[in-house]
C-alpha positions as CSV (number, residue, x, y, z in Angstrom):
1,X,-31.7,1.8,19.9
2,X,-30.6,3.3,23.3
3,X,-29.2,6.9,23.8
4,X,-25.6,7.6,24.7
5,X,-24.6,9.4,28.2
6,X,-23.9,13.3,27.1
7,X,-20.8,13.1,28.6
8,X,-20.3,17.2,27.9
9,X,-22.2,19.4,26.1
10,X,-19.3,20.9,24.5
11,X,-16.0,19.3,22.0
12,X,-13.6,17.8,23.6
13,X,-10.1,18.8,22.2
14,X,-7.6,16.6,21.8
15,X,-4.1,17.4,20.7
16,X,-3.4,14.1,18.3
17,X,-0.4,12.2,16.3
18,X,-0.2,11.7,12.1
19,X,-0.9,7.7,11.8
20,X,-2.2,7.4,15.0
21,X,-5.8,5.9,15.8
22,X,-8.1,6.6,18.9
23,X,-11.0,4.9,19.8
24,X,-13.4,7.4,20.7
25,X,-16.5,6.6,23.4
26,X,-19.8,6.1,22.0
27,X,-21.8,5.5,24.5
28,X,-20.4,8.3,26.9
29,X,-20.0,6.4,29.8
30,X,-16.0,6.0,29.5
31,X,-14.2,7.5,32.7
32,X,-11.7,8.5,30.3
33,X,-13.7,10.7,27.7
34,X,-13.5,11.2,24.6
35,X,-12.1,7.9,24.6
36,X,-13.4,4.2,25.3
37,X,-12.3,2.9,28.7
38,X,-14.7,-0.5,28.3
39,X,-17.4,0.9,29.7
40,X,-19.8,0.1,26.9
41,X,-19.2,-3.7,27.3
42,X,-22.8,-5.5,27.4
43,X,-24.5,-3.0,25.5
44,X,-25.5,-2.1,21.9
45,X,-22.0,0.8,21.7
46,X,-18.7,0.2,20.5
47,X,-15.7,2.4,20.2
48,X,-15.0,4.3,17.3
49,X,-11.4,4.5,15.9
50,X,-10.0,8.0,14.8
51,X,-7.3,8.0,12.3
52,X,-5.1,10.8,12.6
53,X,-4.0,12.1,9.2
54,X,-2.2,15.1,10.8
55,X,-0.6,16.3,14.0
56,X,-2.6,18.6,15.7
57,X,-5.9,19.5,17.6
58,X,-9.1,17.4,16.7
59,X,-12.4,18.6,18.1
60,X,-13.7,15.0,19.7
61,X,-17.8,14.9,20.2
62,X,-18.8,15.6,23.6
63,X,-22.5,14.5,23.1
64,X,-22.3,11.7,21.7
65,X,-24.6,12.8,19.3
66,X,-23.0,14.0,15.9
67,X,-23.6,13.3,12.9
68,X,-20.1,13.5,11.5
69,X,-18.4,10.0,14.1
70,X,-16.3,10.9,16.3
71,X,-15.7,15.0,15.7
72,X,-18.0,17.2,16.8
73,X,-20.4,18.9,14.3
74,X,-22.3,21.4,16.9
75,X,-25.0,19.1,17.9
76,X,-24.4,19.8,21.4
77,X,-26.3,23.0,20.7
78,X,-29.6,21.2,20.4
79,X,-29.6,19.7,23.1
């Protein structure tokens, strides 16, 4: 399996909508992080989609390399 693009080594926060989904960038490529722009087409990625059960901030992975999808769990650190 390839590795995603570290887009940033740090969350991305996103202020986001109850009921609404985003498709967050996988392979870190997307000119419009954290979110899928296409860019992944041709390769192994694929978006993510991000339920929103709340309005408020979400903490979106800047690494590409959590554990926990599409919200950051500190792996940034490691790397």
């Amino acid at each position: 399996m390839s590795q995603p693009v570290i887009a940033q080594k740090s969350p991305i926060l996103v202020p986001v909508e109850a009921g609404k989904t985003y498709y967050w960038c996988s392979c870190g490529k997307s000119a419009s992080q954290p979110f899928c722009d296409g860019a992944h087409k041709g390769s192994e990625f694929a978006p993510v989609p991000y339920k929103a059960e709340k309005d408020g901030t979400v903490a979106f992975c800047g690494c590409k390399h959590s554990k926990n999808g599409a919200l950051c769990d500190g792996a940034h650190k490691a790397l």
